[in-house]
N, C-alpha and C positions, 0 to 999 in steps of 0.2 A: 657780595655776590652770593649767587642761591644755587642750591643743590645738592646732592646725598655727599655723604662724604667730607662733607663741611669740618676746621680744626675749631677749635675749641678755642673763643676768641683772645682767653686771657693766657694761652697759650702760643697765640700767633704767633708772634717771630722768637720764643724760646727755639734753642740750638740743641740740633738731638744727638742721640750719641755720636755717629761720627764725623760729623760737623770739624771740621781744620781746628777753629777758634775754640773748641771746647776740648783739644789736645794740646795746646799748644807749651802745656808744662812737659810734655814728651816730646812734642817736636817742636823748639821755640821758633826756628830759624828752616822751615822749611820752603824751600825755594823750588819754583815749579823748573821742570827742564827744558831748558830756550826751543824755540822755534828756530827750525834754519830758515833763513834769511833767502828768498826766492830771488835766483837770477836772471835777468834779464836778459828775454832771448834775444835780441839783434842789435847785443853789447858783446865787443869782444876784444881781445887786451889788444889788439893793431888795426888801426883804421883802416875799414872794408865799407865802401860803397854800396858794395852788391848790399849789407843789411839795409840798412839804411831803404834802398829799391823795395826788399821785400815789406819793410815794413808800411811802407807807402801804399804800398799794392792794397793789404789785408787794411787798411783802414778807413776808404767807404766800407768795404764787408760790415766794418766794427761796428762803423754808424748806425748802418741800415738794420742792424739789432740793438740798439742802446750801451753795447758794451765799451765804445771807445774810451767815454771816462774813466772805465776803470783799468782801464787798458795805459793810463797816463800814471799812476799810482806806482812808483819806482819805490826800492828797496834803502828803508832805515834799520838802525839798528833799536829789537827792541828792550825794552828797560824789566827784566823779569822778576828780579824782586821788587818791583813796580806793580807787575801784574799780582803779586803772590799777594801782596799787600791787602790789595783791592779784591782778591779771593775770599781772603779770611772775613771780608765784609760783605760778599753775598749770601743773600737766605735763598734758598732755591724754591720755596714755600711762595714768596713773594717776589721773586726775578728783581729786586731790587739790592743795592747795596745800603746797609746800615750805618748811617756817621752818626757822629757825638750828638747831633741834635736834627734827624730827620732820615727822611733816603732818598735816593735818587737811583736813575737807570739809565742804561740807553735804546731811543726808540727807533721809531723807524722814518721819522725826520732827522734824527742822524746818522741812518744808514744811505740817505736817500741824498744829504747832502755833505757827507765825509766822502764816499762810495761813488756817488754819480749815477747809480743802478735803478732803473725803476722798481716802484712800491704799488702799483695799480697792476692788478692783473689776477692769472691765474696760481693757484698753487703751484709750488713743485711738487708734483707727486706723480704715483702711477704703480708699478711693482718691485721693489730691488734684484729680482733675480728669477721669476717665473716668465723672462720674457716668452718663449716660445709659446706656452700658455695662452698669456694674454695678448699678444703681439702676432702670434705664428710666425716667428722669425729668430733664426738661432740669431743671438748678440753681437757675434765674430764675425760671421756673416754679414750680420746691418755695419761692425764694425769697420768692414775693409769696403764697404758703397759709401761711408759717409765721411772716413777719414782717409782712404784712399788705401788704407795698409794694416795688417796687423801684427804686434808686437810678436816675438816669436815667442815660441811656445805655450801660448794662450790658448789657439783652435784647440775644444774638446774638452777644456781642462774648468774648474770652477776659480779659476785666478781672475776672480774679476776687479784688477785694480789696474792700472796703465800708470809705467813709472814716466814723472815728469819731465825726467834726462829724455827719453826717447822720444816727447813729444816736440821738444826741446832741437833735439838734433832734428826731426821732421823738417822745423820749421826752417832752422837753418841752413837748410839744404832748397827749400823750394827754389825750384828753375825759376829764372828770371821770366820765362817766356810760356810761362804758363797759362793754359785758357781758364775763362772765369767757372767752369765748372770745378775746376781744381783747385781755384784760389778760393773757391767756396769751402772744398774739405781744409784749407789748411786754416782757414777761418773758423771751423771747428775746433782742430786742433789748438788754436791759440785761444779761443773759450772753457776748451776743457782747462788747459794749462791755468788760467787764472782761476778755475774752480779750485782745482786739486792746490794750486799754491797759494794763492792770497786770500779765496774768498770763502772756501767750504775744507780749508786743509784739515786733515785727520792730527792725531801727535806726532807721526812719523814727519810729516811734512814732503814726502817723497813721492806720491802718488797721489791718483782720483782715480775715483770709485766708475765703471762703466755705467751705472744706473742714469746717468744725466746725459747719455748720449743720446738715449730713444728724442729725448725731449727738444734734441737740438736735427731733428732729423728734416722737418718741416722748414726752412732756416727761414724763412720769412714769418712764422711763428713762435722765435726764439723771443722776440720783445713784449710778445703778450702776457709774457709767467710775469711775475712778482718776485723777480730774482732776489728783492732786499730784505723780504719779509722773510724768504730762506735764509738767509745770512743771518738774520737775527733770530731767526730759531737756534740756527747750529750753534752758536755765539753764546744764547742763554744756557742749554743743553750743555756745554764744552763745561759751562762754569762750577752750573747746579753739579757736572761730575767730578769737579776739581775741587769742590768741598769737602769731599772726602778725605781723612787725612791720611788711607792707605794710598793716594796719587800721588804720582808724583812729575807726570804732564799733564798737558789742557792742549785741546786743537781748539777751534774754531779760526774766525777774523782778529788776529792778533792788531793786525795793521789796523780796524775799524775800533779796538777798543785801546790803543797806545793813542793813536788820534784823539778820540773822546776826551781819554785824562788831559791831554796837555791844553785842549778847549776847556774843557768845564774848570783844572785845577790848573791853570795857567803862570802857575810859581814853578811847576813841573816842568815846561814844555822846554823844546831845545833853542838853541839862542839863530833864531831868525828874522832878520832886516825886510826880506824880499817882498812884496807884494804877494795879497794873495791869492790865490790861484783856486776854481775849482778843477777835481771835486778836493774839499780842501784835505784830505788825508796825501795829495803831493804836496804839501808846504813842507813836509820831513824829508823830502825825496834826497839820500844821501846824506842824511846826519847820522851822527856817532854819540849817542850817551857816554858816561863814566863807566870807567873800567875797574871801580875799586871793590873790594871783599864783597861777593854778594850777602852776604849773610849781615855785615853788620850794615847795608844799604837798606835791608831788610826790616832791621830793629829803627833806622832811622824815619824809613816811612812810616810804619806800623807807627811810630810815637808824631812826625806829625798828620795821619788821620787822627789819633786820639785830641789832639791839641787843636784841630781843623774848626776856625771860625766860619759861621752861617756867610758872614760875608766875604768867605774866600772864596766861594764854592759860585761861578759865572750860570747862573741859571738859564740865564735866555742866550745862548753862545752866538746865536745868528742874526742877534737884532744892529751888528755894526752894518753902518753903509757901506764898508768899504767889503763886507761880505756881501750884502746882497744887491751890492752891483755885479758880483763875479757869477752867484747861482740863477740860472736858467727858469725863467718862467714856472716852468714846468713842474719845479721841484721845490717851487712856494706856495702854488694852487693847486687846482685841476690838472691832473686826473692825479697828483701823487697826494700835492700838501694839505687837502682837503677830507682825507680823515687819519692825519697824524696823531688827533686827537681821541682816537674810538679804541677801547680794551675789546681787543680780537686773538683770536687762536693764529700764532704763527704756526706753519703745516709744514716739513719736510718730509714725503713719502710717510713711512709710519710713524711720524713725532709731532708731538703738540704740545709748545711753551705758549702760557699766554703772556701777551704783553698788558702790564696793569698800569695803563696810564692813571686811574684813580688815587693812586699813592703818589706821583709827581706831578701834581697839578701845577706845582711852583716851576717846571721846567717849560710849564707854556706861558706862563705870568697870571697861574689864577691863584686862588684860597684856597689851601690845604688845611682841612679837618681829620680828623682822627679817622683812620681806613676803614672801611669792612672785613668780615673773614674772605682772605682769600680762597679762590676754588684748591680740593685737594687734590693733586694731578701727581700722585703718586705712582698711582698706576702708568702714568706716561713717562715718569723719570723711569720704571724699571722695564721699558720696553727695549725690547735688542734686536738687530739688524740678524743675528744668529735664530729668531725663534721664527715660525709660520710663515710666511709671506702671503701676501694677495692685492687686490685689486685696491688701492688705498682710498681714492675718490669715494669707494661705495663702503666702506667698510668703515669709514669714517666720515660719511654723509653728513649728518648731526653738527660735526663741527663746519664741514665744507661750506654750508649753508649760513652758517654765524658770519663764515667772512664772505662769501656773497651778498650779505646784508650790512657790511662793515659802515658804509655810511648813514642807515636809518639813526632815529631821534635811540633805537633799542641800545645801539652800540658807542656813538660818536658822543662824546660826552660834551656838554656846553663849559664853556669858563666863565667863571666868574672873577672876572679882576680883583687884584688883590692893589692896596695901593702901597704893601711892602710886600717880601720874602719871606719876612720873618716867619719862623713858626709859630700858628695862633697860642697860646696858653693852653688851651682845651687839649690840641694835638701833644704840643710839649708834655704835660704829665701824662697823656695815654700812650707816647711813645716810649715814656722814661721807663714806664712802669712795667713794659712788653719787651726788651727787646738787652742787648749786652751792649754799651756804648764804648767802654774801651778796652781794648786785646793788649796795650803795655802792661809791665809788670807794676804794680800798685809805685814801689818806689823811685819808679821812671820820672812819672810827672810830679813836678815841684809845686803845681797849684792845686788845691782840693778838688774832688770830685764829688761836688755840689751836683744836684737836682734843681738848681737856681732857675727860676722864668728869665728867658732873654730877652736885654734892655727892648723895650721899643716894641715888643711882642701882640699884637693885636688880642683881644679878650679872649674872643671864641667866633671861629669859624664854622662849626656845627659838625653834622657828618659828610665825609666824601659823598659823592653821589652812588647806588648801588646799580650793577648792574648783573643781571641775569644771565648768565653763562649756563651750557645744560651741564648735567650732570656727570661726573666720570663714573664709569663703575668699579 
């Protein structure tokens, strides 16, 4: 990719100072701190009818904005020295994770078909907090027309987070015998509710942010955002912060990236029989991991990624029939699966992660070559919700425009079939040569850590394709 600000190629995926992996003689066993587990609003410990009604009620609402999939997406438990693991192997340079012999990520074809959320549309963006500004409309105010109520003590005050218990008890309270304007606010309320809990959770896991309320104001224009490309903004963002080894949580889609592992590294996943279902992140719905030491569950993943064969790793996760007999038109073509393939700025209000499909070519079934410099998007890692606020469409025009053109030949990258996985040769030693392959302690692994070409390895696949991204400043 081109533009000012460019790393230094032979420096690409080196780990800077506080990078997890390049502390972890200080902290060998640091375990991120779990996510609560979101409850399901119209479950309750003695069978009640009345839910069951309400939930009926709100889901044409759900349909007629796209959000019903995710709306199906019930409560597992997650594996966090699991996550921690897979931490220590994100560059936040290249939004990818590093294994023994390549990288891989998650795109927005498996946000699209873990999630159920659409991927075609408009950004989420707009202001975090100059509503009246931009909007002329105090938030509290748009808050009690659109949700029917406001939390108490919020009018007047800069508390702009609504805790989930309250939207929670909203819900379970709505009268049976409500008219469709109101089952429209509590329709709301049960979007906001999956933002703040499943899909855009902060570390707290307790609340959502008001900023996504303007957006749900229009409610027939709730299905035209690109709700999945947000999620995979927050998702990379949450991680690139958890790199860090003075963290010690990570928010984003926890439930979109435990799903991912037990797809792509399916030695991991939990022991289920059942048929599967989209969008397929409910095929966990109610399972339970291992409850043993996190710490040394920690040392035991960390040593098998180090030991992780090329052919463990499921690259094409969606090509079974018995999966895409279950996904939806919709979410294999037009309008979503038709540029799964294209390296674009995912945009949440004032954040931009790009997604670098040119590093996983292998996760669509093409030839992966040795990468380009990635763009340096430094400056958008150390942007904060606490600095300036403004109009974010315009103010970050430049990238808006990149993903308005996300399908041209500029962005969507072609594939070129590979007729293995393997990594070509050419890739293997420019990867070898760039990057830290294993975080175990040297006398962990019992077999040498050779530089070896892998069996069956194609010669050379040349370079990635490059693509032009504008500049950060």
């Amino acid at each position: 990719m081109s533009g000012s600000g460019m790393n230094v190629e032979k420096n690409l995926n080196r780990l800077d100072e506080f990078h997890i992996s390049a502390h972890l003689h200080l902290k060998p066993v640091r375990v991120l701190t779990p996510h609560d587990i979101l409850v399901d609003v119209f479950t309750s410990d003695q069978a009640d009818p009345a839910m069951e009604i309400r939930w009926q009620m709100l889901e044409p609402y759900l349909r007629r904005v796209e959000f019903y999939y995710a709306s199906l997406i019930k409560r597992f438990e997650y594996d966090n020295p699991l996550i921690s693991a897979l931490v220590e192997r994100w560059h936040p340079k290249t939004h990818t994770f590093h294994l023994p012999w390549g990288e891989c990520t998650v795109t927005l074809e498996d946000v699209a078909i873990q999630l159920g959320l659409p991927i075609d549309g408009e950004p989420i963006s707009g202001t975090l907090r100059s509503w009246s500004t931009f909007h002329q409309r105090d938030i509290w105010q748009w808050c009690e027309e659109l949700l029917g109520e406001v939390p108490d003590r919020h009018v007047g005050t800069t508390k702009y987070n609504i805790k989930l218990k309250w939207l929670r008890s909203r819900l379970q309270q709505m009268p049976l015998d409500s008219p469709e304007d109101a089952v429209v606010r509590y329709a709301r309320c049960y979007i906001m509710y999956l933002l703040g809990g499943v899909l855009l959770p902060d570390k707290a896991n307790n609340t959502v942010h008001i900023c996504y309320l303007p957006l749900l104001a229009n409610y027939d224009a709730i299905s035209t955002y690109s709700w999945g490309s947000t999620i995979l903004c927050w998702l990379y963002r949450a991680k690139c912060l958890a790199t860090d080894y003075n963290v010690e949580g990570m928010s984003g889609c926890h439930t979109l990236l435990m799903s991912w592992i037990y797809f792509r590294l399916p030695f991991w996943a939990l022991d289920v029989t059942s048929p599967y279902t989209f969008p397929l992140a409910t095929r966990w719905a109610g399972k339970r991991g291992k409850n043993d030491y996190a710490e040394q569950r920690l040392q035991r993943h960390r040593l098998r990624l180090d030991t992780l064969k090329v052919d463990e790793f499921t690259w094409m996760s969606y090509r079974d029939a018995r999966i895409l007999l279950r996904v939806p038109a919709e979410f294999l073509g037009a309008p979503h699966g038709n540029f799964y393939i294209a390296v674009v700025p995912l945009i949440l209000f004032r954040w931009i992660e790009i997604v670098n499909i040119d590093r996983v070519m292998g996760q669509f079934g093409g030839k992966q070559g040795p990468s380009n410099p990635p763009l340096n998007i430094d400056t958008f890692h150390r942007q904060s919700a606490r600095n300036d606020d403004g109009w974010w469409p315009i103010c970050l025009q430049t990238w808006f425009e990149v993903w308005v053109n996300r399908r041209t030949v500029s962005y969507r990258l072609q594939i070129d079939r590979a007729d293995t996985l393997h990594p070509s040769c050419d890739y293997y030693m420019w990867y070898c040569a760039r990057t830290k392959r294993f975080l175990s302690a040297p006398y962990v692994l019992n077999d040498p850590r050779g530089d070896d070409i892998l069996q069956g390895a194609p010669a050379e696949y040349g370079r990635a394709p490059v693509v032009h991204l504008p500049a950060v400043p």
